[in-house]
KEKE-3310 file (N, C-alpha, C; in steps of 0.2 Angstrom, whole numbers, plus 5000, padded with zeros to 4 digits):
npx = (4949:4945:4935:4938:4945:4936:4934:4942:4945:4941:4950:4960:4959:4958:4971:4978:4974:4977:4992:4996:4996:4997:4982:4985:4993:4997:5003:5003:4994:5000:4996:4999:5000:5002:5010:5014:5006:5011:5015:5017:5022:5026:5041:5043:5043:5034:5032:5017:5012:5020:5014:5002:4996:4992:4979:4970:4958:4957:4960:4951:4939:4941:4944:4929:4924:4927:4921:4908:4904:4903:4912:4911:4906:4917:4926:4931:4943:4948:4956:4964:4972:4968:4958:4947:4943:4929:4936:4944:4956:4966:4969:4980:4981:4988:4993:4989:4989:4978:4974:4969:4967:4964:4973:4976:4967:4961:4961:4965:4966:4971:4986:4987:4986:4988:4985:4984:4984:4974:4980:4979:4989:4989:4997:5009:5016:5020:5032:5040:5034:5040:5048:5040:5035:5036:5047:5037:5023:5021:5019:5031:5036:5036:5045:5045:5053:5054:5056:5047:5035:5041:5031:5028:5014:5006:5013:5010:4996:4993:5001:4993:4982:4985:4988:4977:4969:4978:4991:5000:5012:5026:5014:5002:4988:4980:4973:4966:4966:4969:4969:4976:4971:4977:4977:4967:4970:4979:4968:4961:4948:4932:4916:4916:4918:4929:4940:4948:4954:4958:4957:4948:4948:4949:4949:4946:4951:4947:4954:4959:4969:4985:4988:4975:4968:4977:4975:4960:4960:4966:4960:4947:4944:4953:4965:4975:4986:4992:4990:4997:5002:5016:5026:5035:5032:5034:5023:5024:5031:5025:5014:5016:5023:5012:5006:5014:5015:5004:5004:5002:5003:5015:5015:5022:5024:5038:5046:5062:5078:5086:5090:5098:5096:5083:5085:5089:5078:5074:5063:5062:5074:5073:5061:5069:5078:5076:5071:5059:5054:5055:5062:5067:5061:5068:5063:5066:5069:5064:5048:5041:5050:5059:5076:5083:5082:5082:5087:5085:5088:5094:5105:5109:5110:5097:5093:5098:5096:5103:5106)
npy = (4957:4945:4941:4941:4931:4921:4917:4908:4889:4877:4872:4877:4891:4888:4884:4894:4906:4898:4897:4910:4920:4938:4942:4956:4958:4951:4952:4947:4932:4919:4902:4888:4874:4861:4863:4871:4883:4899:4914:4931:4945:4961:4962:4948:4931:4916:4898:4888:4872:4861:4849:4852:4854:4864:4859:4855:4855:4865:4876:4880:4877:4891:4898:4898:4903:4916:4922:4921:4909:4911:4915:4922:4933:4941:4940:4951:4957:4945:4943:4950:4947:4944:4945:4954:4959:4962:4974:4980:4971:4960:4948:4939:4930:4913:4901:4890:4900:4909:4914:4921:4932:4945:4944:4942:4932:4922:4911:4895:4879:4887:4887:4894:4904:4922:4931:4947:4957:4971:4986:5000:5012:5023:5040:5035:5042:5055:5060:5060:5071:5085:5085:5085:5099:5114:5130:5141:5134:5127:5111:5100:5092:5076:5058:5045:5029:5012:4995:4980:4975:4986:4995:5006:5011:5010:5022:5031:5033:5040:5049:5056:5059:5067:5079:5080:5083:5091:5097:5100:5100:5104:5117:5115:5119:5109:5104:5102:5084:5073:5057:5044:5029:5015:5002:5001:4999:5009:5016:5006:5001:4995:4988:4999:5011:5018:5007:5013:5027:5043:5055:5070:5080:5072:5067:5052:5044:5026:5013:5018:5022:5030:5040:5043:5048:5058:5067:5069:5076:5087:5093:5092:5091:5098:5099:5103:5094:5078:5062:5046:5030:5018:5025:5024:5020:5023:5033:5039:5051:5061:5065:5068:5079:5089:5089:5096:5107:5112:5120:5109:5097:5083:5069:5054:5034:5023:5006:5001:4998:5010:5025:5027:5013:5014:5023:5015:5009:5017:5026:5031:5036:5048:5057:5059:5064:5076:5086:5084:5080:5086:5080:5065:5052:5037:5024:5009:4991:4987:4988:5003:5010:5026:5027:5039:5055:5063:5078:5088:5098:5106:5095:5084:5072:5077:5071:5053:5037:5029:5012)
npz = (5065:5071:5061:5049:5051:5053:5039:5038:5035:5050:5059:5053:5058:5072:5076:5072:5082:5093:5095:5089:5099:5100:5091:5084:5083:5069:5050:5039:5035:5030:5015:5009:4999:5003:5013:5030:5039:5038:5047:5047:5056:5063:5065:5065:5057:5056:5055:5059:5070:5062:5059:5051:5037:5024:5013:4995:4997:5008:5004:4993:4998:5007:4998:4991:5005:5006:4996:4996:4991:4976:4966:4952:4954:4959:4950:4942:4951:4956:4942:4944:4953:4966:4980:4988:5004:5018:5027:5021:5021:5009:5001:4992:4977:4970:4957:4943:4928:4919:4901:4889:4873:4874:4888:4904:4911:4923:4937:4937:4947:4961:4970:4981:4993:4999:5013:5019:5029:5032:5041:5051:5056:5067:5069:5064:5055:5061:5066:5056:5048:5048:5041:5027:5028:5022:5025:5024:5024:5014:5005:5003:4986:4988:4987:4994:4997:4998:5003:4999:5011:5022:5025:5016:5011:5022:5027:5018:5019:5032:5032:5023:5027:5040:5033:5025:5037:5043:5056:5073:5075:5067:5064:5053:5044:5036:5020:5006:5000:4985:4985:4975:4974:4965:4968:4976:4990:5000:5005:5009:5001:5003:4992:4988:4998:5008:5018:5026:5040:5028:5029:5034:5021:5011:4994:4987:4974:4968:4962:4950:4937:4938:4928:4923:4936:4940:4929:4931:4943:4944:4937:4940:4955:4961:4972:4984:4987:4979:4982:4978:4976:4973:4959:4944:4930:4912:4908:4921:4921:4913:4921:4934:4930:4924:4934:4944:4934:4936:4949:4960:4972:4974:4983:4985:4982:4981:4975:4982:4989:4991:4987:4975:4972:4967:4955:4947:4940:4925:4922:4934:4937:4926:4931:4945:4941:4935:4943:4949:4963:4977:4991:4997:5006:5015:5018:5029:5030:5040:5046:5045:5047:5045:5039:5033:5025:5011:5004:4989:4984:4991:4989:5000:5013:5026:5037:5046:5051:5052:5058)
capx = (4953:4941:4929:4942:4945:4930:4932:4946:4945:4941:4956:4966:4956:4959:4977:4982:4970:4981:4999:5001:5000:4993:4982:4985:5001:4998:5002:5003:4993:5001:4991:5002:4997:5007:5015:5011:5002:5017:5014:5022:5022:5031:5045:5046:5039:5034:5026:5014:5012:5023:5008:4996:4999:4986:4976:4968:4952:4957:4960:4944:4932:4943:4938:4918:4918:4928:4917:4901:4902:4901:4917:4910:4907:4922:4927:4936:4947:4953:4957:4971:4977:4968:4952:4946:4935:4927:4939:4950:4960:4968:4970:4984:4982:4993:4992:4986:4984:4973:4975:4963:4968:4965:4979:4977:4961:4961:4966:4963:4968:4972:4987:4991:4983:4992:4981:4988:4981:4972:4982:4981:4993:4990:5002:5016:5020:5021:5039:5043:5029:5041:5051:5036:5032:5043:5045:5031:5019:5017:5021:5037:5035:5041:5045:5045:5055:5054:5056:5043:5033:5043:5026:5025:5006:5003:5013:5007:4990:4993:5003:4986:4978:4988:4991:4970:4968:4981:4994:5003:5019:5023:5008:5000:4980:4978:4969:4963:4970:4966:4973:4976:4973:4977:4977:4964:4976:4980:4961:4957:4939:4927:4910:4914:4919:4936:4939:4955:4955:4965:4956:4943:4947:4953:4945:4949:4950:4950:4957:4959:4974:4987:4988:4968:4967:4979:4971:4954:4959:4968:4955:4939:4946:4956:4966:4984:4990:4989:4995:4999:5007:5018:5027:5039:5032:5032:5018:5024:5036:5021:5009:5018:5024:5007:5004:5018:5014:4996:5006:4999:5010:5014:5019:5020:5029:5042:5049:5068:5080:5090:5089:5102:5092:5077:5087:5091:5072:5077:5058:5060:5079:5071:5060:5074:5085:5072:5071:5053:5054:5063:5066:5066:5062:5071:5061:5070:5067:5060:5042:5040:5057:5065:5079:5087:5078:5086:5086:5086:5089:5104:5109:5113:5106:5095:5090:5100:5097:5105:5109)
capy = (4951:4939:4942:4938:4920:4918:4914:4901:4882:4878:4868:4881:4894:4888:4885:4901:4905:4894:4896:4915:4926:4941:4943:4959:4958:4948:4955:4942:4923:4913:4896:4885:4869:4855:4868:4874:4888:4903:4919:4937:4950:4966:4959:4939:4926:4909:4891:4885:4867:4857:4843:4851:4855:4866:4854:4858:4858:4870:4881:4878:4882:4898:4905:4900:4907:4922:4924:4918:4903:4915:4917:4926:4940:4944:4937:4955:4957:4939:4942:4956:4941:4947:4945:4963:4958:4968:4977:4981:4965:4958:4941:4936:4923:4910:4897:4891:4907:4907:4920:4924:4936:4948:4943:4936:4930:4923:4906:4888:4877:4891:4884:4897:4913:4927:4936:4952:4960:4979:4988:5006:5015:5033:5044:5032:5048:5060:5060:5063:5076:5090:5085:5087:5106:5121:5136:5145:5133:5122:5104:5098:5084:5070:5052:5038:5024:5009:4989:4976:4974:4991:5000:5011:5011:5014:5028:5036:5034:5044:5055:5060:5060:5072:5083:5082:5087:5097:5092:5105:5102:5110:5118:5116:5118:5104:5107:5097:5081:5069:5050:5041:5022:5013:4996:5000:4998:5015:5018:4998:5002:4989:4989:5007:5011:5016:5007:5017:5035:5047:5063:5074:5085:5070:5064:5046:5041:5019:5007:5023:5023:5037:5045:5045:5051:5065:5073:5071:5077:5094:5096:5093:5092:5106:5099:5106:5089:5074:5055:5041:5023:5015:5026:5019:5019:5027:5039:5044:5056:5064:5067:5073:5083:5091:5090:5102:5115:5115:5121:5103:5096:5077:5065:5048:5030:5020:5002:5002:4999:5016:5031:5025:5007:5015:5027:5010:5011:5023:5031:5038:5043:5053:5061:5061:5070:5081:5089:5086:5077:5092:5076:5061:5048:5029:5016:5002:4984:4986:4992:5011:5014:5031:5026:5044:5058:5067:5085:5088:5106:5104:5089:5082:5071:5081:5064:5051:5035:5022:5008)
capz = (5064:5069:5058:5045:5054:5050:5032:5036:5039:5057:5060:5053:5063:5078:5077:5073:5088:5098:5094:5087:5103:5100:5086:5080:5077:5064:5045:5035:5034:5018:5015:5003:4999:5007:5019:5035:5039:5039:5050:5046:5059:5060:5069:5065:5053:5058:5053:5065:5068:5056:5057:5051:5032:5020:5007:4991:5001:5013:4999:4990:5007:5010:4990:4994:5009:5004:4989:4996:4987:4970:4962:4947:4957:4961:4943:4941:4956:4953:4936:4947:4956:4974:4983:4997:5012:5022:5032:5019:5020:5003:5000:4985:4975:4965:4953:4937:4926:4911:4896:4882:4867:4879:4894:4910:4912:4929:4936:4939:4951:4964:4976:4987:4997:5006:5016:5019:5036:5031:5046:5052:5063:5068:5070:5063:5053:5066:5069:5051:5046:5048:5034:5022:5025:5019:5030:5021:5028:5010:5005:5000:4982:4991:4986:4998:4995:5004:5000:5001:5019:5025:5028:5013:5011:5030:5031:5016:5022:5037:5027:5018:5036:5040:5027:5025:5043:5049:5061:5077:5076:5065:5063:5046:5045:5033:5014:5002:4997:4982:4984:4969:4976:4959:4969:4981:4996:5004:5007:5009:5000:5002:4991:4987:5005:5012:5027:5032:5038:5025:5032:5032:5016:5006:4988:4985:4966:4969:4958:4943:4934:4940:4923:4923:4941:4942:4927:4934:4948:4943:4934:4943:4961:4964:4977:4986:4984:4974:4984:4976:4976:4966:4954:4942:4923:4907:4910:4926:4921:4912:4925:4940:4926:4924:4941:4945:4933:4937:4955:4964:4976:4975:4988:4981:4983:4974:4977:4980:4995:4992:4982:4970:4968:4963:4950:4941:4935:4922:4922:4940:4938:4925:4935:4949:4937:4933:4950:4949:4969:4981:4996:4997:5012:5013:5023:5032:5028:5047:5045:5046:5050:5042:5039:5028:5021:5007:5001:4982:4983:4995:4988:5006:5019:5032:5042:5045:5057:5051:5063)
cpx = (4949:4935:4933:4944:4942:4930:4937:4941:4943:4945:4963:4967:4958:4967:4981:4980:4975:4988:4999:5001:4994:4992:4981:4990:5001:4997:5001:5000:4995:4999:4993:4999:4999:5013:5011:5009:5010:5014:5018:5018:5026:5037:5046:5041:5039:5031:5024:5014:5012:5016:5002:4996:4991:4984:4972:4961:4952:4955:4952:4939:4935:4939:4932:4919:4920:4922:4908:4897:4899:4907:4916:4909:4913:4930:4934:4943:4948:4959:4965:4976:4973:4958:4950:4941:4933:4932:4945:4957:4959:4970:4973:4981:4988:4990:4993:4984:4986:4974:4971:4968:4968:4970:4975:4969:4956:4963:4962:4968:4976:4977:4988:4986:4988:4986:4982:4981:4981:4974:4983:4984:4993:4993:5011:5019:5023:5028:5042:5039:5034:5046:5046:5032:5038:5040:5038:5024:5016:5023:5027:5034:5040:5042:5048:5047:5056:5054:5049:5039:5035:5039:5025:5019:5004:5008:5011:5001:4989:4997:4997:4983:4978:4986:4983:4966:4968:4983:4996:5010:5024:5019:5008:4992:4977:4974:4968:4967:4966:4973:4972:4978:4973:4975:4972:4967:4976:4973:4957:4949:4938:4919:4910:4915:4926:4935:4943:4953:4961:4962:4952:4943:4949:4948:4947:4947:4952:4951:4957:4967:4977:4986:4980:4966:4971:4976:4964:4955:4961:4962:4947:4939:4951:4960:4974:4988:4988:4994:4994:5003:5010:5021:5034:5039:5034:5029:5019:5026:5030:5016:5010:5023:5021:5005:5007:5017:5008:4997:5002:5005:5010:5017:5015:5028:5032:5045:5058:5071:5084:5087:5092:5102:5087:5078:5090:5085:5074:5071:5060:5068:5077:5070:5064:5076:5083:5069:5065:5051:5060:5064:5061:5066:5065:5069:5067:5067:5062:5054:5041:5045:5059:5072:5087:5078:5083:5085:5088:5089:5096:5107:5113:5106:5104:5092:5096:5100:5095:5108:5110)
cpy = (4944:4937:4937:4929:4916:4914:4908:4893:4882:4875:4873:4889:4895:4887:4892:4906:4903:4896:4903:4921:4930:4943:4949:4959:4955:4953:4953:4933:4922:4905:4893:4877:4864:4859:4868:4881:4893:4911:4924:4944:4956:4965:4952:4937:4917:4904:4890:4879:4864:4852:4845:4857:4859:4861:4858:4860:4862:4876:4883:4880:4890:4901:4904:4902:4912:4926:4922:4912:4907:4920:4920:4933:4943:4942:4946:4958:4949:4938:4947:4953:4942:4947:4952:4961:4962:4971:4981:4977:4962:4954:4939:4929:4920:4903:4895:4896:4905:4914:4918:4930:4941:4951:4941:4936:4926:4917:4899:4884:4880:4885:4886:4903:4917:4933:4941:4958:4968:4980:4998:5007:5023:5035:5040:5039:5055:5064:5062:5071:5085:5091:5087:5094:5110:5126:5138:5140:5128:5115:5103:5092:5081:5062:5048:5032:5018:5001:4985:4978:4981:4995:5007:5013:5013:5020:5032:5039:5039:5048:5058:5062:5068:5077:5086:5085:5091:5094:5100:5106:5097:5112:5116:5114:5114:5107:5100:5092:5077:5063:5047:5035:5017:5007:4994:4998:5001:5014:5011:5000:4996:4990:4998:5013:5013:5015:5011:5026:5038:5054:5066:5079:5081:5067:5059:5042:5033:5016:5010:5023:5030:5040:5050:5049:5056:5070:5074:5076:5088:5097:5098:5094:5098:5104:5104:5101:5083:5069:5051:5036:5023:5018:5020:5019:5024:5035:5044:5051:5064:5067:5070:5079:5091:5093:5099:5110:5118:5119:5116:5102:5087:5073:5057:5043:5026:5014:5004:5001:5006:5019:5028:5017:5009:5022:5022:5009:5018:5029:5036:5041:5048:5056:5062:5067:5076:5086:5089:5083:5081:5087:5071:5056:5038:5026:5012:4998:4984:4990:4999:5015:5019:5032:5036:5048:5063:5074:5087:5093:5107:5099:5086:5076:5076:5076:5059:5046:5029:5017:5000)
cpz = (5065:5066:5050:5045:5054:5044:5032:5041:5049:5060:5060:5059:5067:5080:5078:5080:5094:5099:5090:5092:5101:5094:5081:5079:5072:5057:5040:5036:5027:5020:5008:5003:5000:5013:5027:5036:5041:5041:5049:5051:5061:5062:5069:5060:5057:5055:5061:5066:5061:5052:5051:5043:5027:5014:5002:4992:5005:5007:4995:4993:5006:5005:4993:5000:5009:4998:4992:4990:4977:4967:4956:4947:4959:4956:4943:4946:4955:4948:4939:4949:4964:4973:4989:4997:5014:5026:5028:5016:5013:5003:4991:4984:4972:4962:4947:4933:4917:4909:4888:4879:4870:4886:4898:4910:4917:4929:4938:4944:4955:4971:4981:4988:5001:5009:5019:5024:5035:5040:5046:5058:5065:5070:5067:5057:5054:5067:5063:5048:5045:5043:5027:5022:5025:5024:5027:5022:5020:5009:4999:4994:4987:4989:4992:4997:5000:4999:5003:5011:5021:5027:5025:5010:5017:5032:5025:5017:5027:5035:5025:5020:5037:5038:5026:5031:5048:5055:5066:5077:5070:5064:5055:5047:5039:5027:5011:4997:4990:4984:4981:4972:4969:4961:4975:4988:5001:5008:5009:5007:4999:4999:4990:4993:5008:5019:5032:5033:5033:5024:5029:5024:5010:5001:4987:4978:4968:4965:4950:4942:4936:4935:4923:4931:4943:4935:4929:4939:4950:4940:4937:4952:4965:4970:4977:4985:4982:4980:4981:4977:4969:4959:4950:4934:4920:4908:4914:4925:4920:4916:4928:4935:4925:4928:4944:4943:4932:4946:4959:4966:4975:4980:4985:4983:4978:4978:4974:4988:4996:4987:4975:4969:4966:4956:4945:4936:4932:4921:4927:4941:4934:4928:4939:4947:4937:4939:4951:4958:4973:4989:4994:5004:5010:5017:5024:5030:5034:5047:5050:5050:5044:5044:5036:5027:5016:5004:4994:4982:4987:4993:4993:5009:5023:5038:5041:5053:5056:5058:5062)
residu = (UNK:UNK:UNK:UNK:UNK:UNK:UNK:UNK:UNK:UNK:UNK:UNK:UNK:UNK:UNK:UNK:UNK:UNK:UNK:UNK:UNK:UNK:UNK:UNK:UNK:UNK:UNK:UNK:UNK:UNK:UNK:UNK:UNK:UNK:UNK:UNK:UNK:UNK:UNK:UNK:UNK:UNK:UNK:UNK:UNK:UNK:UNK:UNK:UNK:UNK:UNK:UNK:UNK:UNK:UNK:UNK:UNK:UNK:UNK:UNK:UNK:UNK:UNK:UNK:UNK:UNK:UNK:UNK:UNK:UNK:UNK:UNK:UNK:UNK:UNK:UNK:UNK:UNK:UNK:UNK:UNK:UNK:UNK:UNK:UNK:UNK:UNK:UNK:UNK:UNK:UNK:UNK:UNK:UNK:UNK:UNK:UNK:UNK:UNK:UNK:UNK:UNK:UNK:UNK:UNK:UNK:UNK:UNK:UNK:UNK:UNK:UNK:UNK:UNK:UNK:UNK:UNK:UNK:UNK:UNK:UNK:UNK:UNK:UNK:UNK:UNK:UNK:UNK:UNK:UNK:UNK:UNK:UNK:UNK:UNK:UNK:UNK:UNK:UNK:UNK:UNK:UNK:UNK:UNK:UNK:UNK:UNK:UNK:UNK:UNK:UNK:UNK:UNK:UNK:UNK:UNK:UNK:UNK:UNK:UNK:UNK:UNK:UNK:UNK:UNK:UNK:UNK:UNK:UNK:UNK:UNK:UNK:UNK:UNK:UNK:UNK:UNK:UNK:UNK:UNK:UNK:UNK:UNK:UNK:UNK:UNK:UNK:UNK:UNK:UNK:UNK:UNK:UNK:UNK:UNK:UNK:UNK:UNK:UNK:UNK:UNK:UNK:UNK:UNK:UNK:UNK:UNK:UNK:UNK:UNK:UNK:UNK:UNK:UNK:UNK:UNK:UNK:UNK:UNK:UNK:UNK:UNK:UNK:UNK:UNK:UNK:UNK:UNK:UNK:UNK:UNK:UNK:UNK:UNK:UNK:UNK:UNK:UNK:UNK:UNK:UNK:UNK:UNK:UNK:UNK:UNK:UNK:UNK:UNK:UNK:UNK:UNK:UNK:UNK:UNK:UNK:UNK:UNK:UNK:UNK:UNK:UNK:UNK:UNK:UNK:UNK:UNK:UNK:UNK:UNK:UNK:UNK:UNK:UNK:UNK:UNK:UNK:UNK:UNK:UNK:UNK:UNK:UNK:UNK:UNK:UNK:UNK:UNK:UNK:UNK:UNK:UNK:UNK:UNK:UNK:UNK:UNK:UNK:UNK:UNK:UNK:UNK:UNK:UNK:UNK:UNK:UNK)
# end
């Protein structure tokens, strides 16, 4: 975390230093340009001193020294909207955005960062884990629904841990996973590198298109299950399609506050409909809360802890 502190303002630096408590709880720094610096931790968001407002020079220093002063290099991650540091940490941007013939083509007069604090937590899946195997000792498809911030990238991460490890209770001796990290996230890879554990048997295909990485992956990787972020498109239905009847197992995520808000995207009610997901888990707004787990095959709740 302080290594990351490093790249801001010294002003800013120390503030947050001063006035946030304890620094790992942080998950979120946003750096607006006539604002104050605004803090998000799993449990509260704040401004830190009113006074002391981010300028277009603040912003300016952060890029060079996120960049090493060589924004061309990192000319293609920009162009995403998003700068990765070493640690895995992901810094959004906003702005000005420039388009060529092509599409987005990156941006100018950058006003805003969110710097979005790479967090592992192990074992945060611990307590759910026996929802994802079947008597017979294999893997449930499951889809993970969960809203913004909720903590669905750090539990599928330890999901994949898991699942590539082998966990006790229940037992399961863990097999070989592939993780499709499309946005480089799950795995936070740096320079080719994941910084986060997702377990000894796991393949990590990063920044590959799902379509491209579940058939690589059936194909050349052989694994027992395939994880992914973010379903949702067109494509999708096709893949975890393929996936299925190559016998792959899938556990993959989707934005949505309920079951029956992310069946308003008409891709994945398809898939829904299409029994291709036998449970379903429902995040909380409150990060890595399981809120429900649903059962496709019983068409019931078998979790339930809402409050």
């Amino acid at each position: 975390m302080l290594n990351l502190l490093n790249h801001l303002e010294t002003r800013i630096k120390n503030i947050i230093i001063r006035d946030c408590g304890i620094l790992d709880e942080i998950i979120e720094i946003r750096l607006r340009i006539n604002s104050p610096v605004l803090i998000k931790t799993l449990k509260r968001e704040f401004f830190l001193d009113e006074s002391i407002v981010i300028t277009k020079k603040d912003i300016d220093d952060i890029l060079g020294n996120l960049t090493k002063n060589s924004i061309h290099a990192f000319e293609n991650e920009i162009n995403k909207g998003y700068i990765t540091t070493e640690g895995g940490h992901r810094v959004g941007i906003s702005g000005d955005c420039i388009y060529d013939k092509n599409g987005l083509k990156g941006f100018k007069n950058i006003t805003s960062l969110n710097i979005r604090i790479a967090k592992e937590f192990p074992g945060c899946s611990e307590k759910a884990l026996k929802h994802f195997i079947t008597p017979d000792k294999n893997i449930y498809n499951t889809l993970i629904i969960g809203p913004p911030l909720s903590g669905k990238t750090t539990l599928i991460r330890d999901v994949a841990r898991n699942l590539s490890d082998g966990f006790k209770n229940p037992y399961f001796e863990g097999c070989d996973v592939t993780l499709i990290d499309e946005r480089g996230e799950i795995s936070a890879v740096y320079n080719g590198i994941p910084q986060m554990n997702t377990g000894r048997r796991t393949d990590v295909l990063s920044y590959c298109k799902k379509s491209d990485g579940f058939f690589m992956s059936i194909r050349a990787l052989s694994p027992k299950v395939i994880v992914s972020d973010e379903l949702g498109s067109l494509e999708d239905f096709e893949i975890i399609q393929y996936a299925l009847k190559s016998g792959i197992k899938v556990v993959a995520t989707a934005h949505g506050f309920s079951l029956d808000d992310v069946k308003r995207n008409l891709y994945l009610k398809n898939i829904i409909d299409n029994n291709f997901f036998e449970r379903a888990f429902v995040l909380d707004k409150r990060p890595l809360k399981v809120n429900e787990v649903f059962d496709f095959q019983k068409n019931r709740l078998i979790y339930n802890d809402l409050d």
